[in-house]
C-alpha positions as CSV (number, residue, x, y, z in Angstrom):
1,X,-56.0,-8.4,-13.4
2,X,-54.1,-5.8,-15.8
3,X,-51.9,-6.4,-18.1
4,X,-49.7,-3.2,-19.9
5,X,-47.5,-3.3,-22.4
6,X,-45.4,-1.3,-24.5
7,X,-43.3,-1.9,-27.6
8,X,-41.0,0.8,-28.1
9,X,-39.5,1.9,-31.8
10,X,-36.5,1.0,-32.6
11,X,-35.7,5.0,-33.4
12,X,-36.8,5.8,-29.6
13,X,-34.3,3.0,-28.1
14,X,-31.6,4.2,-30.4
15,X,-32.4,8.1,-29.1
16,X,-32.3,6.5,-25.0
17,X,-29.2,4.7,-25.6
18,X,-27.2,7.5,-27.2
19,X,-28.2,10.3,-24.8
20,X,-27.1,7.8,-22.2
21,X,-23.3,7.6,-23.8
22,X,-23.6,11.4,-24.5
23,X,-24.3,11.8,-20.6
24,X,-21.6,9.3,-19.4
25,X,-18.9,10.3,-21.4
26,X,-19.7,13.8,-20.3
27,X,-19.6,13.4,-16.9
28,X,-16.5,11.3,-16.8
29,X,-14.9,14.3,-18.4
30,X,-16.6,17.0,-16.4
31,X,-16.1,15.3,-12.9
32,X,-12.4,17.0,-11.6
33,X,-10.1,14.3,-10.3
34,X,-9.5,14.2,-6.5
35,X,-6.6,13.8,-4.3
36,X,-7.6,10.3,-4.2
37,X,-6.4,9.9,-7.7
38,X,-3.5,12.2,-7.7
39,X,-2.6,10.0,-4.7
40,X,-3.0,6.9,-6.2
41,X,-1.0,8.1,-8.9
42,X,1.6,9.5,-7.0
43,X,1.8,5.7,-5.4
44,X,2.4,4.2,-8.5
45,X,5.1,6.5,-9.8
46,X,6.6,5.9,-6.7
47,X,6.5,1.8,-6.7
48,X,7.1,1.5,-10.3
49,X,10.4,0.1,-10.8
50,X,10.0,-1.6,-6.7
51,X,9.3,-5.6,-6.9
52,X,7.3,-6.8,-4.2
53,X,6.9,-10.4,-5.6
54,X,9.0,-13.5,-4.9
55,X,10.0,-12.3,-1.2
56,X,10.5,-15.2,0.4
57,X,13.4,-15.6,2.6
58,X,15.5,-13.4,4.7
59,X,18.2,-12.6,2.1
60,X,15.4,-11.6,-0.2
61,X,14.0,-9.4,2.2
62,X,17.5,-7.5,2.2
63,X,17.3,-7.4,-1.7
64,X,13.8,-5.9,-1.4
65,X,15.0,-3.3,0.8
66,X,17.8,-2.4,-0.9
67,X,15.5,-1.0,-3.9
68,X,14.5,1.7,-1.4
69,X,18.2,2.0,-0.7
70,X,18.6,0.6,2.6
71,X,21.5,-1.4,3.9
72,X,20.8,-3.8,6.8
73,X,23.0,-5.9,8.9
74,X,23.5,-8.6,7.0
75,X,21.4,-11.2,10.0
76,X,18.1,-11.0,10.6
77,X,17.4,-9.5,13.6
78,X,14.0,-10.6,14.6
79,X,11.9,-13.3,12.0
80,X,8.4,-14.4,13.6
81,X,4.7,-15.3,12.4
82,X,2.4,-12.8,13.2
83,X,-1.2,-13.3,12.9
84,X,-3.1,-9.9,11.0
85,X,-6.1,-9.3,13.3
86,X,-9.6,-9.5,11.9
87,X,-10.5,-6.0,13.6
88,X,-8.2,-3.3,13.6
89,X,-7.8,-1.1,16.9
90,X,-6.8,2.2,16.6
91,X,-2.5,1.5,16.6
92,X,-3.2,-1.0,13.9
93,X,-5.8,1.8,11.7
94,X,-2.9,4.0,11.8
95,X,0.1,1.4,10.8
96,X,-2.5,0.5,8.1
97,X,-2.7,4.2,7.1
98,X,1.0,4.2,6.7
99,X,0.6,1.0,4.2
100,X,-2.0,2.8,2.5
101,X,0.6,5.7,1.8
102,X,2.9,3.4,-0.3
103,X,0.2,1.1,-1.7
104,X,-0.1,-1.5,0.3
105,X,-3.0,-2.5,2.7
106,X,-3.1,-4.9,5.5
107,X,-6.9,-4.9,5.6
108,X,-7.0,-7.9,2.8
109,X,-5.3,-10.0,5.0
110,X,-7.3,-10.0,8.2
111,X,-6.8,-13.6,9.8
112,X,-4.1,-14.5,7.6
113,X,-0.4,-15.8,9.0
114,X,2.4,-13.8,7.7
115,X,5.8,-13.1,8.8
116,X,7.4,-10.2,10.0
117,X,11.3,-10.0,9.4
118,X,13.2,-7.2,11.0
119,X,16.6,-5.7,11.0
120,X,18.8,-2.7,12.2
121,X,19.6,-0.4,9.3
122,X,23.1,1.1,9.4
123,X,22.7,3.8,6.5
124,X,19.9,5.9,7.9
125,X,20.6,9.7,7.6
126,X,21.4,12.1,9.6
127,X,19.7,9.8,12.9
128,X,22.2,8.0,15.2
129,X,20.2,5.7,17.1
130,X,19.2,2.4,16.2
131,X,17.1,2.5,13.2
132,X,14.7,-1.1,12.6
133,X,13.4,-2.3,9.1
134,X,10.2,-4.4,9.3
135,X,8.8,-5.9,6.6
136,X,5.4,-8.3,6.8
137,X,5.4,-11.0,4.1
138,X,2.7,-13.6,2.9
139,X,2.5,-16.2,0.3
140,X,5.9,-14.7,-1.1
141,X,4.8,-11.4,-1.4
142,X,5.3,-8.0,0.5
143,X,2.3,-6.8,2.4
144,X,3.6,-4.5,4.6
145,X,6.5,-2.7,5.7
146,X,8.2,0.5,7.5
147,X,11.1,2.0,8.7
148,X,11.5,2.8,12.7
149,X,13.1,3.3,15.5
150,X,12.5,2.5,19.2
151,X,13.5,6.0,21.1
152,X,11.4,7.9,23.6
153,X,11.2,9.9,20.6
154,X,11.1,8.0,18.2
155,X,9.3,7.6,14.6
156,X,8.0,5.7,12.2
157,X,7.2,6.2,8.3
158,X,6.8,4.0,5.0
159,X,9.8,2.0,3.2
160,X,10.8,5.7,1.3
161,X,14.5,7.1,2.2
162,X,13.4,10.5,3.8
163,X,14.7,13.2,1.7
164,X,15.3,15.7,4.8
165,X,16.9,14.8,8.2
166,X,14.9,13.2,10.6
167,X,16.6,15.2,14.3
């Protein structure tokens, strides 16, 4: 058997440990920020002054989506449990992608029981069909939510009043 050791200076550890900061500080500052983080930035901006907390009934849902500036009849048009799958297929990976766009993301709640309220907003602009709001709620909390419509061509997008009109 062989047995090594080593006993390093306290001068030498000092040295390791510093060029170690040196090389971390320098690479956080060197490393240019992504779209990722632009994005995630943008998302926050965005949601800042938006409360997604103590949703729990239908009129709160209409107070929730009336800090994006929608108005909705004032009865619920649909309200029903919904179970998030564990795996997503590829219509859920994209309804998840438009989560993702305002911050939210329907992955953490795979198997969990949520509700889904939906009504027919009246103030949608420059669109004259029937326009839906859904929002997804669990444990009080908004999880998910979009704005869409159910038209051979029709669309869907996040909670956000569109800025141009949608023909």
């Amino acid at each position: 058997m062989f047995i090594y050791s080593c006993k390093a200076s306290t001068l030498k550890f000092l040295g390791v440990s510093a060029l170690a900061i040196v090389t971390l500080v320098a690479l956080i500052f060197l490393i240019p920020t992504n779209s990722v983080a632009s994005t995630t930035k943008d998302i926050e901006t965005m949601n800042q002054n938006i409360s997604y907390d103590n949703v729990k009934s239908a009129k709160d849902v209409i107070k929730f989506l009336e800090q994006f500036g929608w108005k909705v009849e004032e009865n619920v048009y649909e309200e029903c449990e919904i179970t998030i799958p564990k795996d997503f297929d590829k219509v859920m990976l994209q309804y998840n992608e438009i989560q993702k766009q305002q911050g939210l993301d329907l992955s953490k709640y795979s198997k969990k029981s949520a509700n889904r309220f939906t009504y027919k907003v009246t103030n949608y602009p420059n669109y004259s069909g029937t326009v839906y709001a859904n929002v997804i709620t669990y444990g009080g909390r908004v999880i998910a939510g979009d704005i869409c419509t159910a038209d051979a061509k029709g669309f869907i997008h996040t909670l956000q009043m569109p800025e141009s009109p949608t023909n």
